[in-house]
C-alpha positions as CSV (number, residue, x, y, z in Angstrom):
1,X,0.0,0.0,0.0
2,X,1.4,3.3,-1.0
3,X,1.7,6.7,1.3
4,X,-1.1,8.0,-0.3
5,X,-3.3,5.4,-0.7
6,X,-2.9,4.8,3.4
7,X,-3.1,8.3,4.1
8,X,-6.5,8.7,1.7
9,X,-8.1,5.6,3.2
10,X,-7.2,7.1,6.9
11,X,-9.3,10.6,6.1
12,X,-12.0,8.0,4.5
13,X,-11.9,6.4,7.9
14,X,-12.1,9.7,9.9
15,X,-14.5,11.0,7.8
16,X,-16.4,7.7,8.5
17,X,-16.2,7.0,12.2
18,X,-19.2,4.3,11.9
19,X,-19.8,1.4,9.9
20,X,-22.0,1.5,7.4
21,X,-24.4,-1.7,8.8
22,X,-24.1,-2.5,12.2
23,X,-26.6,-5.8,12.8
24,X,-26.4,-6.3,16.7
25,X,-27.9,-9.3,17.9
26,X,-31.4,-8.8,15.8
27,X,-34.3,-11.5,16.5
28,X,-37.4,-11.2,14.6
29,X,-40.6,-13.5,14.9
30,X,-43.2,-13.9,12.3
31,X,-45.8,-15.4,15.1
32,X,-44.8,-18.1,15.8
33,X,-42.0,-18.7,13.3
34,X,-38.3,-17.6,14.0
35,X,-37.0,-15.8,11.3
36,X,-33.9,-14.4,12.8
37,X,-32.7,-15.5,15.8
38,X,-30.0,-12.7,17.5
39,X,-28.0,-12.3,14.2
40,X,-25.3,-9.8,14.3
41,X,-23.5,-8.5,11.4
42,X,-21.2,-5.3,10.7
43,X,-20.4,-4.3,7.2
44,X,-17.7,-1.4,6.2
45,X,-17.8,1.1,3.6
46,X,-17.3,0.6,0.6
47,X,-17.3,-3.8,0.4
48,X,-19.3,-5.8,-1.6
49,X,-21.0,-8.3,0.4
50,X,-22.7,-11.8,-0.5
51,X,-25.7,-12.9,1.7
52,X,-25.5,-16.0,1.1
53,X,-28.2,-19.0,2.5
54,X,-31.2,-21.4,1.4
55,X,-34.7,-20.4,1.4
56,X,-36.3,-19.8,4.7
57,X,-32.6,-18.7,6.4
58,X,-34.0,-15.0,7.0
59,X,-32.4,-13.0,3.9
60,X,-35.1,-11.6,3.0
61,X,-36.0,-10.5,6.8
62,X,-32.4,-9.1,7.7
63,X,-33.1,-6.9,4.6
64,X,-36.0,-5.5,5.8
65,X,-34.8,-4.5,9.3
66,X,-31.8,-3.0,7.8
67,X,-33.9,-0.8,5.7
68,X,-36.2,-0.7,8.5
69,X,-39.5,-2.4,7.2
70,X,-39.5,-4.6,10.5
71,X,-39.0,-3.5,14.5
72,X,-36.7,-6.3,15.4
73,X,-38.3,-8.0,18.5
74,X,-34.8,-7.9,20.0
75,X,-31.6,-6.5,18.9
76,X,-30.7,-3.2,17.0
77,X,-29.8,-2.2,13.3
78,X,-27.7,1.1,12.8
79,X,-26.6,2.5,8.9
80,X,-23.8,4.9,9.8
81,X,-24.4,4.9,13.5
82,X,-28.2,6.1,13.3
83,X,-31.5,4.1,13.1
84,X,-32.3,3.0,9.7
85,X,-35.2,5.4,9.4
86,X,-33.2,8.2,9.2
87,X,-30.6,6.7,6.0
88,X,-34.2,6.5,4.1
89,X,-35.4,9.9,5.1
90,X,-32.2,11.0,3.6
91,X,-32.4,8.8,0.8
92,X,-29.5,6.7,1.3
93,X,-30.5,3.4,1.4
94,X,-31.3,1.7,-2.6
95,X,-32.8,-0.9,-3.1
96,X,-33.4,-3.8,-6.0
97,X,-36.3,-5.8,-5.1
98,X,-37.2,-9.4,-6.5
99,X,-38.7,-9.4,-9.8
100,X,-41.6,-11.7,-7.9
101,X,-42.3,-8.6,-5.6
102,X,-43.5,-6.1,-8.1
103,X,-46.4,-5.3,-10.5
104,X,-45.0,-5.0,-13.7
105,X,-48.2,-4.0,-15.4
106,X,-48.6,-0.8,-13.4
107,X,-48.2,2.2,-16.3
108,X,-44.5,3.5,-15.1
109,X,-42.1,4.0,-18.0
110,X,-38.5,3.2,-17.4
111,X,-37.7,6.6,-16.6
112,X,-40.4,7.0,-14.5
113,X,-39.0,4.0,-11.8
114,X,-35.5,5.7,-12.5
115,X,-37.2,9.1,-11.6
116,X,-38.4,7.4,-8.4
117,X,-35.3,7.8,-6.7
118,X,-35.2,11.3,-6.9
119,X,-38.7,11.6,-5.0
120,X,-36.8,12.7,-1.9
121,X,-35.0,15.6,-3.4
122,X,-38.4,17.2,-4.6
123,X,-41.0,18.9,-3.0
124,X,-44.7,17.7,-2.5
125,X,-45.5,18.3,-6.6
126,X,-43.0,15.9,-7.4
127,X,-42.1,18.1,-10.1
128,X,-38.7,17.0,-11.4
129,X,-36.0,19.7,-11.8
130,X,-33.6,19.9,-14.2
131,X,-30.6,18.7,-11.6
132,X,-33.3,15.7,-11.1
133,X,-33.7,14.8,-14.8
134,X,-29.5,15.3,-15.4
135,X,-29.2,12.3,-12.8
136,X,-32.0,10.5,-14.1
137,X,-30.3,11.0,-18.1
138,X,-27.1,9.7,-16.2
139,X,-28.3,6.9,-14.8
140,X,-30.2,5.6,-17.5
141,X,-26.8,5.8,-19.7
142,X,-24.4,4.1,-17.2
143,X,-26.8,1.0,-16.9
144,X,-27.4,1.3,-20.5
145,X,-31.0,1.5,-20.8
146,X,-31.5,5.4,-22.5
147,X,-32.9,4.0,-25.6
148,X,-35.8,2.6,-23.1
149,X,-36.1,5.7,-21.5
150,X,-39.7,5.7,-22.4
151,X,-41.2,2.0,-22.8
152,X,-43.5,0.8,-20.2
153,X,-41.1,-1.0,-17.3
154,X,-43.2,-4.6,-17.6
155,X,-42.0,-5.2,-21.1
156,X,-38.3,-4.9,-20.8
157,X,-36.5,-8.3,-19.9
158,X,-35.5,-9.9,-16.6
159,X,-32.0,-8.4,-17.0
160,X,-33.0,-4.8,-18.1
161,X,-35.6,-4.9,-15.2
162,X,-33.2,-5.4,-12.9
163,X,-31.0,-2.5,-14.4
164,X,-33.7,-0.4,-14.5
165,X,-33.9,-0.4,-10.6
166,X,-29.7,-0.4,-10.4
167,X,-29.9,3.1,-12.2
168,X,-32.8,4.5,-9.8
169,X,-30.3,3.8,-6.7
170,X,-27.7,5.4,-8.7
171,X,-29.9,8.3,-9.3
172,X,-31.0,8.2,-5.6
173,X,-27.3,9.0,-4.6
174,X,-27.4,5.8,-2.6
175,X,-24.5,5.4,-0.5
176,X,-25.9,2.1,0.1
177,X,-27.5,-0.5,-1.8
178,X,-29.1,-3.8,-1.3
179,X,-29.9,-6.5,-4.0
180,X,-32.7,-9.2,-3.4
181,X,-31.4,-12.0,-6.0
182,X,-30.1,-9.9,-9.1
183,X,-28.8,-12.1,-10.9
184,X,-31.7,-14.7,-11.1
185,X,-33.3,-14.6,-14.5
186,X,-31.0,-12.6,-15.9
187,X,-29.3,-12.4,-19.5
188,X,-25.3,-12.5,-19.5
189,X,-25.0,-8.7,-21.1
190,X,-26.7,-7.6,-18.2
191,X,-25.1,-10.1,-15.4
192,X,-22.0,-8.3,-16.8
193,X,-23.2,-5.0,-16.6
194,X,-25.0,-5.0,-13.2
195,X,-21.5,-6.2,-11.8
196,X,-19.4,-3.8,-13.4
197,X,-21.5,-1.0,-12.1
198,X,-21.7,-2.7,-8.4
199,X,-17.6,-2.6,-8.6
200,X,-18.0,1.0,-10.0
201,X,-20.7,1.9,-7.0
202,X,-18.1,0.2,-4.4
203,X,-15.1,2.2,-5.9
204,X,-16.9,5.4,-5.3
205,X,-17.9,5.0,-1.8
206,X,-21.0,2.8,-2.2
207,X,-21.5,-0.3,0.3
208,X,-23.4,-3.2,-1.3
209,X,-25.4,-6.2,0.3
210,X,-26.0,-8.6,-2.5
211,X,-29.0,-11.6,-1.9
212,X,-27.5,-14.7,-4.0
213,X,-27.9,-18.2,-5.0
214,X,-25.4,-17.7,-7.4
215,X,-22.5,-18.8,-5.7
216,X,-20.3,-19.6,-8.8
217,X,-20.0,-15.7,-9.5
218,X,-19.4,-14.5,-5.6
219,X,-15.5,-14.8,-5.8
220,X,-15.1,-12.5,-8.7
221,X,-18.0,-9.9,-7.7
222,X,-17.5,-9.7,-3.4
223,X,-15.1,-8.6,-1.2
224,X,-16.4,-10.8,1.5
225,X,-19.6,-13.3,1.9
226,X,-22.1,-13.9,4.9
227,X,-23.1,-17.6,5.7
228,X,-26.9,-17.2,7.0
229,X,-29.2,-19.6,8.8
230,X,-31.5,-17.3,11.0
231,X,-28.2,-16.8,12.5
232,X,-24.8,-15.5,11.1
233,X,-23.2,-18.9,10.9
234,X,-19.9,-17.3,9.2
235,X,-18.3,-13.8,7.9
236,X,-15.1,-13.7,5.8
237,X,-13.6,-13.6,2.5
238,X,-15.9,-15.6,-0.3
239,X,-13.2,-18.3,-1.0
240,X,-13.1,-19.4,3.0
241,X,-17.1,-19.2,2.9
242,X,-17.3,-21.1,0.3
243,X,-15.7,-24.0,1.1
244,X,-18.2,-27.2,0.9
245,X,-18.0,-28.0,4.9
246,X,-19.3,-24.2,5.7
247,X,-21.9,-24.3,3.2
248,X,-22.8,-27.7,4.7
249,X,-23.4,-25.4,8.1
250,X,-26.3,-23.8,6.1
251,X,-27.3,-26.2,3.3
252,X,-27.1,-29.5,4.6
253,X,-25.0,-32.5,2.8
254,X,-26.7,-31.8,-0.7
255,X,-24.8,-28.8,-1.0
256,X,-21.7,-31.4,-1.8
257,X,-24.0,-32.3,-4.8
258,X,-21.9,-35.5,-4.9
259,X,-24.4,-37.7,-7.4
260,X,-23.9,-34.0,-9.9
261,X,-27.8,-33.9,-9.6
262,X,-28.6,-30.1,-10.7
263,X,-31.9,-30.4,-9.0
264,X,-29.7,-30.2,-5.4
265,X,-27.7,-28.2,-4.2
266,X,-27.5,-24.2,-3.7
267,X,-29.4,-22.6,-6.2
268,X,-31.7,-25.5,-7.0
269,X,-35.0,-23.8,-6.1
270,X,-34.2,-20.8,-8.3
271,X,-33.0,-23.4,-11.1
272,X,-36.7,-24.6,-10.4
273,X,-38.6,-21.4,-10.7
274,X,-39.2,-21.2,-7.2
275,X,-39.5,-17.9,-5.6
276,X,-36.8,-17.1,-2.4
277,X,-39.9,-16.3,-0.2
278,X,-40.3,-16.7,3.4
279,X,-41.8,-16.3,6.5
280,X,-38.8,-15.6,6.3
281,X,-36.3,-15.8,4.3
């Protein structure tokens, strides 16, 4: 590491004095079912992270109580040393959703979702300013989706759908983003281009919580990987979380896949069309 690099990372650090997730022993119940059971997680600035665990582990639900969605019944989440309430008053939290969890037929152009993001720096018209339509311009180019600026969001593709809400957190000024499953159902173009722009989000200052069943690509896209079964079973660099007898932890012996059945195995209910729903997951 040079002089500089140390010294810039140090006024990054000072600047930053919290980090950016801080997951402190959260439980959350769904009635009667345990979703999360005291989980505790702290993310830095500026990582890519893989959340990483099968259907039902509480994914799904440690999203939500990091954006806030859900009072935990126990524990505490805090984004930059403050309740999550106030990083989505200030717009700093972005967020791609499942494909499964919204209505594609509602009449929103492409722009329109992008425009969405920018809701927070307008006043109660929602009248977009030209600073607000610059960003949204920008956006649209870097995830290369301007020349569908103005087609109805339901009849892009799975890939460009996904984009679409990538370049509304960008627009958003998100110092913070968090993907449910981006990669499922996607075309390669756009697998590629989602985690370019992740890497370019990370390099400016962005931290980024990634949902996956897609472990092949975790090694190439995250700094570092989170092992989750209602608790945090493990929290380190993707090549150690990876290893077969720590996914075991979370997936059981199938995970192995020994008999090269691609109906087992991480990744099999997507595979299957299944949905990564829960109670809690």
């Amino acid at each position: 590491m040079s002089a500089f690099t140390a010294h810039r990372d140090a006024e990054a650090a000072q600047a930053r004095p919290h980090p950016a997730i801080q997951v402190e022993n959260v439980t959350v119940h769904y009635g009667e079912v345990l979703a999360l059971d005291a989980a505790s997680l702290v993310l830095e600035h500026s990582r890519i992270c893989g959340l990483v665990g099968m259907n039902g582990s509480g994914k799904s639900t440690l999203f939500k109580a990091i954006m806030g969605m859900i009072r935990p019944d126990a524990g505490r989440v805090l984004i930059n040393g403050a309740p999550p309430a106030k990083a989505r008053k200030e717009g700093g939290i972005g967020y791609v959703p499942q494909s499964e969890d919204v209505d594609w037929q509602f009449p929103l152009s492409v722009r329109d979702v992008v425009m969405m993001g920018r809701y927070g720096r307008q006043g109660f018209t929602r009248r977009p300013s030209k600073a607000d339509r610059a960003a949204v311009d920008d956006a649209l180019e870097r995830v290369e989706l301007s020349d569908f600026a103005g087609r109805q969001i339901g009849q892009l593709s799975g890939g460009q759908k996904k984009r679409a809400f990538v370049a509304r957190g960008i627009a958003q000024g998100a110092t913070m983003m968090l993907l449910d499953e981006p990669f499922a159902g996607v075309d390669k173009r756009s697998e590629a281009t989602i985690t370019r722009l992740l890497r370019e989000l990370a390099t400016d200052g962005c931290t980024i919580l990634i949902s996956t069943h897609d472990l092949h690509a975790l090694p190439q896209l995250c700094d570092e990987a989170v092992l989750l079964m209602r608790k945090v079973l493990m929290h380190g660099a993707p090549e150690v979380v990876l290893q077969p007898e720590n996914l075991a932890m979370a997936f059981g012996l199938d995970v192995l896949n020994r008999n090269g059945d691609p109906n087992h195995g991480p990744g099999a209910g997507q595979r299957n069309g299944q949905r990564n729903d829960e109670t809690g997951s």
